[in-house]
Each structure stands twice: as structure tokens, then as C-alpha cells.
C-alpha positions in Angstrom: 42.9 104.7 119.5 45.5 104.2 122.0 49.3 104.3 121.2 51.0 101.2 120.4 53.7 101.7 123.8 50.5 101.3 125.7 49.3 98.6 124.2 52.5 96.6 124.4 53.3 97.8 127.8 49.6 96.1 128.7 50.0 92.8 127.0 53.3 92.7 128.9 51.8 93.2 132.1 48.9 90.7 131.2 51.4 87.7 130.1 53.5 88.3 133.8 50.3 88.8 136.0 49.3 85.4 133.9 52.8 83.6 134.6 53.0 84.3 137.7 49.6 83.5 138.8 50.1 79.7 137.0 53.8 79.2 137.0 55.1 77.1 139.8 59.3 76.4 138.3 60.9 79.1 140.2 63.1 80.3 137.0 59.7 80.7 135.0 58.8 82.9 137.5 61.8 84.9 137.8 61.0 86.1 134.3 57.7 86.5 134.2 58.5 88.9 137.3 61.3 90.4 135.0 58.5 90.8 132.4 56.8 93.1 134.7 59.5 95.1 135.5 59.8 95.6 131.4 56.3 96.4 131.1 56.5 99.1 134.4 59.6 100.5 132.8 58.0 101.4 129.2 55.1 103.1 131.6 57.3 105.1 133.5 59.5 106.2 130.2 56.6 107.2 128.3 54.6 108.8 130.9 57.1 109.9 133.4 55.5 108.5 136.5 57.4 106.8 139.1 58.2 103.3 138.9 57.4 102.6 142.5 53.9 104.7 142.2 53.4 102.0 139.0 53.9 99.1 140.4 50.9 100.0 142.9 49.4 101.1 140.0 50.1 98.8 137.1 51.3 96.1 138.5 49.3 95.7 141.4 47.0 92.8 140.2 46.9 89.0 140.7 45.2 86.2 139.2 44.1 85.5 135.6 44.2 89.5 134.2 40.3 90.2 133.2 39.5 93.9 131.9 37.9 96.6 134.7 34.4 97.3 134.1 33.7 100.8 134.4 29.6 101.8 135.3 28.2 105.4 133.8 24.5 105.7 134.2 22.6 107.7 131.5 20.1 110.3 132.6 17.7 112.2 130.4 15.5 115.7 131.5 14.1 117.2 128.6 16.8 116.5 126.6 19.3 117.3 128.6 21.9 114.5 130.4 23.0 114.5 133.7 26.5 115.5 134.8 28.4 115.8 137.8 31.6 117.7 138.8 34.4 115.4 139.5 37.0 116.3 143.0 40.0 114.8 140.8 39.9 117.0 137.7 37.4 120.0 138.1 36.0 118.3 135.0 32.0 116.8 134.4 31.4 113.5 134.2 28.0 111.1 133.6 27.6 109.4 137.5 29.3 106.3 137.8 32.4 104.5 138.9 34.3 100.8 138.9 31.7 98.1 139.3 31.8 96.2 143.1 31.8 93.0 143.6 28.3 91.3 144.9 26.5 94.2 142.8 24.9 93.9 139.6 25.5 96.5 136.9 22.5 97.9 137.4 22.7 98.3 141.1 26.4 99.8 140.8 24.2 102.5 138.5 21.4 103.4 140.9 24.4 103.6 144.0 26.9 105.8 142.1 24.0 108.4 141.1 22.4 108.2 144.4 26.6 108.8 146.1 27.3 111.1 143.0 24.3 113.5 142.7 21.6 112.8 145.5 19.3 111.3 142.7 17.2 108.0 143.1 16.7 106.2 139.5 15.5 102.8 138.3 17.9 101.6 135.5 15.6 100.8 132.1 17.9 99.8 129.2 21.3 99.3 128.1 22.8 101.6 126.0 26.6 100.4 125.2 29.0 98.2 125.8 32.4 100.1 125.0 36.6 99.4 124.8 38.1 101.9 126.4 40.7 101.6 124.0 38.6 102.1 121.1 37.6 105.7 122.2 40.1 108.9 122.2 40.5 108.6 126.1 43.8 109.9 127.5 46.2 106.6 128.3 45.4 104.7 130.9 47.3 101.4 132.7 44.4 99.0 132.5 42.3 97.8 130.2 38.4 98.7 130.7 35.3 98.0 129.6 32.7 100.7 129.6 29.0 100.3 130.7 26.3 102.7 129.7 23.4 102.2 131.5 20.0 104.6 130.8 18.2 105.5 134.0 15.0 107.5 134.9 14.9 109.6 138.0 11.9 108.2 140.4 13.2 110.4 143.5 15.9 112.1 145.8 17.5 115.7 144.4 20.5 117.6 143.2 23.2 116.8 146.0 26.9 116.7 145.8 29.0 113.9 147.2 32.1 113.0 148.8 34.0 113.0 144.9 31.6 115.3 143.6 31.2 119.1 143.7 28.3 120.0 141.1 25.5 118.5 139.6 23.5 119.5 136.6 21.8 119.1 133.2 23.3 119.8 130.0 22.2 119.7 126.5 24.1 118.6 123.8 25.4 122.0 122.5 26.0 123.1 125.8 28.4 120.3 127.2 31.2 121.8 129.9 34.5 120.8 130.2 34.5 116.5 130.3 36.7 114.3 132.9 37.9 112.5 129.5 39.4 109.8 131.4 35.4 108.4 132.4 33.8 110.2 129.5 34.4 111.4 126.1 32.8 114.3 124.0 31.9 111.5 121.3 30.7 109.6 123.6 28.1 111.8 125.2 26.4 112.8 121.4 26.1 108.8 120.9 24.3 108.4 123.5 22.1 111.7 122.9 21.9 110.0 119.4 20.6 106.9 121.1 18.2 108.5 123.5 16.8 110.4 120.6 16.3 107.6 118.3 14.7 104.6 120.6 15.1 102.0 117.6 19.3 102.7 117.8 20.6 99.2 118.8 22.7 99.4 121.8 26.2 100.0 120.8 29.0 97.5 121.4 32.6 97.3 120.3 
């Protein structure tokens, strides 16, 4: 799904965060450094961000490079899913956020619904496994892996938080406008397709 500059522009970033993490000649890691600056430059010329605001961005990693993992929990109410108004876009998204160190995936779920829309859950099964880069999400500089995690409500109420402004239930025909960059329209019917049909197996890429 994603264009080929992006994909190039990532595996370039991934071989220099690599090299430089390993490398100890100091002409090895003057070009992996220059590598970088290549993989930065096809950002910036393709999306027309700022070199300087990418290399916080982009380029801001050290270590082995490992994908993000990327936590959405699933909530059902009579057929309808649970959506909250994100700050950043004015746009709906299913609770959830970049997973924290020290926290499982299902306790990264229950806190981002709890932060996100005042509601308690208890996490019950998971639904998919996605590659960001398999799905029609606008370009984005890392590489992330998508977790859908199915939730039931056991307490608390509709509240807004600190990067939310709105919460509600939606049904499927009825979806409003999606913060594509956490959650995509074809995303939202598979998992009403799932919920729907308990036998679906969970769906991986």
C-alpha cells in the first residue's frame, strides 16, 4: 500500500540506525551517518517537511531498528464501536495509542480507553495483528505494527481526555470522519465483520 519512496527512504533509515548502532571503524560510520542524511532527504523532497523537524522525527532512533507497536482497543454496544475525537485532527479514532514499556498489550488497552474515553474495560480477545504498510494509511516515517484488542466495558463513563474531545458509539453505516493515520475505514468493517462472526480467526498480515 505505501509508495515505493517511502519504503526506500525507510530501509535506508533502518540500515544507518543499524550501522551506526554496530559499527565501531570511524569511516563505516561516517557513511552510514551519510546514509541517513539520504534517507531524511528523500522524506523531506517528497513530503516537504523540514529536514531539521525529520531528523527528530525520522531519524531520531537508536539501537537495532524494531517496528512501533501501535494499541487500538475494540469496543462493542449493540452493535455499535466505540470512537473518540482526536485533539490533532478533529477526526474519530478507536481508543488507543503507542504501547509503553513495562505494560502488556492488554494493559496499554484498558489505560488508553480509561485516558481516552473515561471507560473501564477488561480486554477478552485478540482481534488482529496488522502492517501498517499493508493498509491505505496516509505515509508515515516509521514502520508499525497494529494491535487490535476487543474489550468489554465493566465500568467508568463517557469522558473526554487530555487528546480527546468526544466520545461515542457508531454503527457501521454511520461511521464519522476517521483519523486515518490510527484507523482506517477498512479497517473498522473488518473488525465489525469479526465481532459479528465469533468463528473469524484473528486477522494477521
Amino acid at each position: 500500500m505505501e509508495p515505493k519512496w517511502l519504503e526506500w527512504a525507510k530501509e535506508l533509515q533502518s540500515i544507518a540506525q543499524a550501522g551506526l548502532t554496530y559499527s565501531r571503524d570511524v569511516y563505516d560510520l561516517e557513511r552510514f551517518e551519510q546514509i541517513r542524511e539520504i534517507s531524511m532527504e528523500i522524506m523531506s523532497q517528497y513530503t516537504k517537511v523540514d529536514q531539521s523537524v525529520l531528523k527528530n522525527l525520522f531519524a531520531n532512533e537508536t539501537g537495532y531498528p524494531t517496528p512501533k507497536v501501535d494499541i487500538r482497543a475494540v469496543i462493542f454496544e449493540d452493535n455499535k464501536i466505540l470512537l473518540v475525537k482526536e485533539n490533532s485532527d478533529d477526526s474519530w479514532s478507536l481508543p488507543g495509542g503507542w504501547a509503553d514499556i513495562g505494560l502488556t498489550p492488554s494493559e496499554v488497552a484498558i489505560k488508553e480507553v480509561k485516558e481516552e474515553s473515561g471507560f473501564v474495560v477488561k480486554p477478552v480477545k485478540l482481534l488482529g495483528v496488522l502492517d501498517k504498510k499493508c493498509h491505505p494509511h496516509p505515509p508515515s516515517p516509521y514502520h508499525v505494527y497494529k494491535i487490535f484488542i476487543q474489550c468489554e466495558i465493566i465500568g467508568g463513563g463517557p469522558q473526554t481526555g487530555i487528546e480527546t474531545t468526544a466520545v461515542g458509539f457508531f454503527a457501521e453505516n454511520e461511521l464519522p470522519k476517521l483519523s486515518e493515520g490510527r484507523n482506517t475505514r477498512s479497517q473498522i468493517e473488518m473488525l465489525f465483520r469479526q465481532v459479528n462472526n465469533p468463528q473469524e480467526p484473528v486477522y494477521f498480515d
